[in-house]
C-alpha positions in Angstrom: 59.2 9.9 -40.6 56.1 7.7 -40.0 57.5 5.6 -37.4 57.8 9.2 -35.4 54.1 10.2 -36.4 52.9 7.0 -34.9 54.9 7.3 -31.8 53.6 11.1 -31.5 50.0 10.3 -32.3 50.1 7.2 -29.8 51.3 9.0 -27.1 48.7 11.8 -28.1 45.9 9.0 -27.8 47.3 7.5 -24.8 46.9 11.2 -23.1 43.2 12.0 -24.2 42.3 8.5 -23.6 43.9 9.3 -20.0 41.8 12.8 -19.7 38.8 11.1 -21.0 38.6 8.3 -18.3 39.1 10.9 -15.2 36.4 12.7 -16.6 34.3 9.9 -16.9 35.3 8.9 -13.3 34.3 12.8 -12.4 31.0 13.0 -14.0 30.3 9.5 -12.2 31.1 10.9 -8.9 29.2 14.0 -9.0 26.1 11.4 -11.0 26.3 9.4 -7.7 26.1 12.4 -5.7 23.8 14.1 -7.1 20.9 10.8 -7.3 21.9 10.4 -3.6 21.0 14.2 -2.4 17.5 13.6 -4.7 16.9 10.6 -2.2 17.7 12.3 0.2 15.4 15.1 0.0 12.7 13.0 -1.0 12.7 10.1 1.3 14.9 11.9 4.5 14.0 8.9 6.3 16.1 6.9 3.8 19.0 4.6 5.2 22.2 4.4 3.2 21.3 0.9 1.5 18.6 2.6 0.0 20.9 5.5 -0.9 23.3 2.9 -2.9 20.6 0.9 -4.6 19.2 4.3 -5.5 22.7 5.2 -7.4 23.2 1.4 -8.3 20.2 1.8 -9.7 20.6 4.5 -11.8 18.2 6.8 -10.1 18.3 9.4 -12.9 15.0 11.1 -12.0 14.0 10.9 -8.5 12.0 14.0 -8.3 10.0 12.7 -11.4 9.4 10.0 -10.4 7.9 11.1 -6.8 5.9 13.5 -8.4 4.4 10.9 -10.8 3.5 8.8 -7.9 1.8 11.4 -6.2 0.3 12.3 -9.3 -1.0 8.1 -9.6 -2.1 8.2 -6.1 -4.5 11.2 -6.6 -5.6 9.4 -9.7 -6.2 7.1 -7.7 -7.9 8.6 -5.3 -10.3 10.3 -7.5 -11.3 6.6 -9.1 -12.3 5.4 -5.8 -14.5 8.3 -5.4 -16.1 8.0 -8.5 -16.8 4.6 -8.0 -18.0 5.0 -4.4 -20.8 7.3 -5.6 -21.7 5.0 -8.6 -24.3 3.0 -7.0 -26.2 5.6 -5.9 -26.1 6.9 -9.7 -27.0 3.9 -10.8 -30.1 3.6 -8.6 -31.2 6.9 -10.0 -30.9 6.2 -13.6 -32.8 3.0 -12.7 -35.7 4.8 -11.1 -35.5 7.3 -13.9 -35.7 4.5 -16.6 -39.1 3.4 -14.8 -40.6 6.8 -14.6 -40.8 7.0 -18.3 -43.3 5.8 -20.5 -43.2 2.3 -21.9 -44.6 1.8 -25.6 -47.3 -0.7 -26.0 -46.2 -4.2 -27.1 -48.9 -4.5 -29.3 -47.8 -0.9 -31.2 -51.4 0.3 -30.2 -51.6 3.6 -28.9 -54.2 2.5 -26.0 -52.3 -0.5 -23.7 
């Protein structure tokens, strides 16, 4: 009796261990596909080395990614502006500084 229920539950095992490896292998397939149709649509320039170090890669979120580089660029962008037209700030806060009234050294009222 148990030397049949550990035949039939082996040979149950052996078949979902079966099932479960081609469906890993499938889910794989269509992973690999699906990172290289992202690269594709991002970089459509892109030759297929960087297409396989993409997947090799992992390459889970490609669209993300772009975005966020975009995103850093403009970032970017905007920092350079800001500190283009800081000078000229500066100089302003500097000449405003002068304008104002100094107090007297000698804590007199009349200097």
């Amino acid at each position: 009796m148990h030397v049949n229920m550990h035949g039939s539950l082996t040979k149950k095992f052996m078949e979902l261990m079966g099932e479960y490896s081609a469906v890993q292998g499938r889910y794989k397939k269509l992973l690999r596909d699906r990172v290289a149709r992202q690269v594709r649509v991002v970089n459509p320039n892109a030759t297929p080395e960087e297409v396989e170090e993409a997947v090799a890669s992992g390459g889970a979120d490609i669209f993300a990614d772009k975005i966020l580089s975009q995103a850093d660029q403009a970032a970017m962008n905007a920092y350079a502006d800001v500190q283009s037209a800081r000078p000229a700030g500066r100089a302003a806060a500097a000449a405003r500084a002068a304008a104002r009234p100094r107090p007297c050294p000698t804590g007199s009222i009349f200097c």
